[in-house]
N, C-alpha and C positions, 0 to 999 in steps of 0.2 A: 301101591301106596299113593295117598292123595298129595297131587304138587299145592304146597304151602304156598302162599302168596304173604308177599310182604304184610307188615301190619296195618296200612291202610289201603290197601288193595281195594279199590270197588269204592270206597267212600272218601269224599273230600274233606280234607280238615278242616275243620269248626269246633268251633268252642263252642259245647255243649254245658249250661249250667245248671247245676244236678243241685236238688233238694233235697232236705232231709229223706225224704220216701223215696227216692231215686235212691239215695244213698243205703239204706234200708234196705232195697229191693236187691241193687248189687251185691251188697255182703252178703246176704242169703244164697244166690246164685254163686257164689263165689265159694261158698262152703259146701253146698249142695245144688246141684243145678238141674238133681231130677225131682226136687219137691215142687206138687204139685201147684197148682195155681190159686185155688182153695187154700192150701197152705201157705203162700207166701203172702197171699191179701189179708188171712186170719194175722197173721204175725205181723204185717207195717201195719194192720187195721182199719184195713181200708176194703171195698169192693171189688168183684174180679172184675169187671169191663175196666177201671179205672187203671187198675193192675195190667193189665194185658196192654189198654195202649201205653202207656209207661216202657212197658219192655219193648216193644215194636218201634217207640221211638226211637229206647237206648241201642237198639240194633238196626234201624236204619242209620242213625246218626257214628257209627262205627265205633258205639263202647262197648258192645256187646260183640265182638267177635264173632265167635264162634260157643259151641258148649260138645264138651268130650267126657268122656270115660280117663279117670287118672288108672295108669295099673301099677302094681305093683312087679318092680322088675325083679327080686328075689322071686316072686313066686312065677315067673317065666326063666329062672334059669337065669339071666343074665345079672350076674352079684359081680362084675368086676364094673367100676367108674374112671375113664380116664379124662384129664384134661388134658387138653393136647395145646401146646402151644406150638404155632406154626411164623418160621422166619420165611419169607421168599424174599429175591432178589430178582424176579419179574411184577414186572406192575402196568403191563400195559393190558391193554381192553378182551384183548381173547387168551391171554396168561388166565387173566380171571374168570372169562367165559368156562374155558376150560375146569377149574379148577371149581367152580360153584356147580356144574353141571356133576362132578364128580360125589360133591358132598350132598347133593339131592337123592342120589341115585343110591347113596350110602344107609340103609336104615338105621343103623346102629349111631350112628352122628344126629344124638336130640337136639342139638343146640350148635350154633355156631355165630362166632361174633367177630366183627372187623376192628380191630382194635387200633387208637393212637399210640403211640410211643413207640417202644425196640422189636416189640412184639407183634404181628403183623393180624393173626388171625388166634382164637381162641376154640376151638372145638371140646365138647362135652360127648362122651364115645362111651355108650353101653353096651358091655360085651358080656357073656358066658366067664370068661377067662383070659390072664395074658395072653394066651396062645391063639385066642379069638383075637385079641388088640393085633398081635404082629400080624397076622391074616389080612387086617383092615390094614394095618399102619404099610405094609409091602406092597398090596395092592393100588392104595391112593401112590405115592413112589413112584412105582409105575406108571403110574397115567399121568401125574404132573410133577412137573420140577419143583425142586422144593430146597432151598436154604439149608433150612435145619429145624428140625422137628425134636419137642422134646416133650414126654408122655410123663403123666404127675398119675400117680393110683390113690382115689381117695381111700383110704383105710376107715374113712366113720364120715357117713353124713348128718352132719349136726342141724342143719336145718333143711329144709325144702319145702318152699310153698307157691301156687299157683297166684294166691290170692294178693290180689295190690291194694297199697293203703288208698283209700278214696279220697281224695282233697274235695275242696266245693264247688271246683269248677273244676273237668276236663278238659284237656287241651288237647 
């Protein structure tokens, strides 16, 4: 599995000011990021050379990420969703080393987030099954200490989207 790099990994933040055709171009890739080139010029109405540095920009300048395959986790089998709310009571620099190197190493753990307030860390854990979740939830336990951990199972996901509203300037 490829190690994620932060979200501005490799690019310096700058404010990047997006046009109507930048803007244009992102929503398209944002819905569809295998339509071709031809296709996305036909549709902002513009030409491909124009098209192509546009994008080369938006992905040297670090708005363009990356571009994936979304799958659908029902049809791999994994139909359980947990959120995992995570309390520790270590907070020093190799508590966390430890404890990040774990959730990397975790495929099932899509998402994880450092949270302010009572709550310390937020994990999103797609599994097969409860029985999968304890599997994960016993094995992270064992490798780090841990407060108190407490597992939410979404019963219906009501929304899910990749795609972010575009304002007129990124930041």
């Amino acid at each position: 599995m490829p190690e994620q790099l932060p979200h501005n990994a490799g690019h310096a933040k700058t404010n990047f000011r997006l046009d109507e055709v930048d803007r244009k171009i992102l929503s398209l890739l944002q819905e569809d990021a295998s339509l071709s080139l031809d296709q996305i010029a036909d549709r902002v109405g513009a030409s491909k050379t124009p098209v192509w540095n546009r994008i080369r920009k938006l992905r040297e300048a670090g708005v363009i990420r990356r571009q994936v395959a979304i799958l659908d986790p029902e049809a791999l089998g994994l139909e359980a969703c947990f959120f995992v709310l995570i309390r520790t009571s270590e907070h020093d620099k190799a508590w966390a080393a430890r404890f990040l190197k774990a959730l990397r190493e975790r495929p099932e753990v899509i998402e994880a987030h450092r949270l302010a307030g009572d709550i310390d860390y937020i994990l999103k854990v797609q599994v097969r099954n409860a029985r999968a979740y304890d599997r994960f939830y016993q094995s992270l336990i064992g490798e780090v200490k841990i407060h108190n951990v407490t597992a939410l199972l979404s019963m219906e996901e009501i929304k899910a989207t990749t795609a972010l509203p575009i304002p007129d300037v990124a930041r």
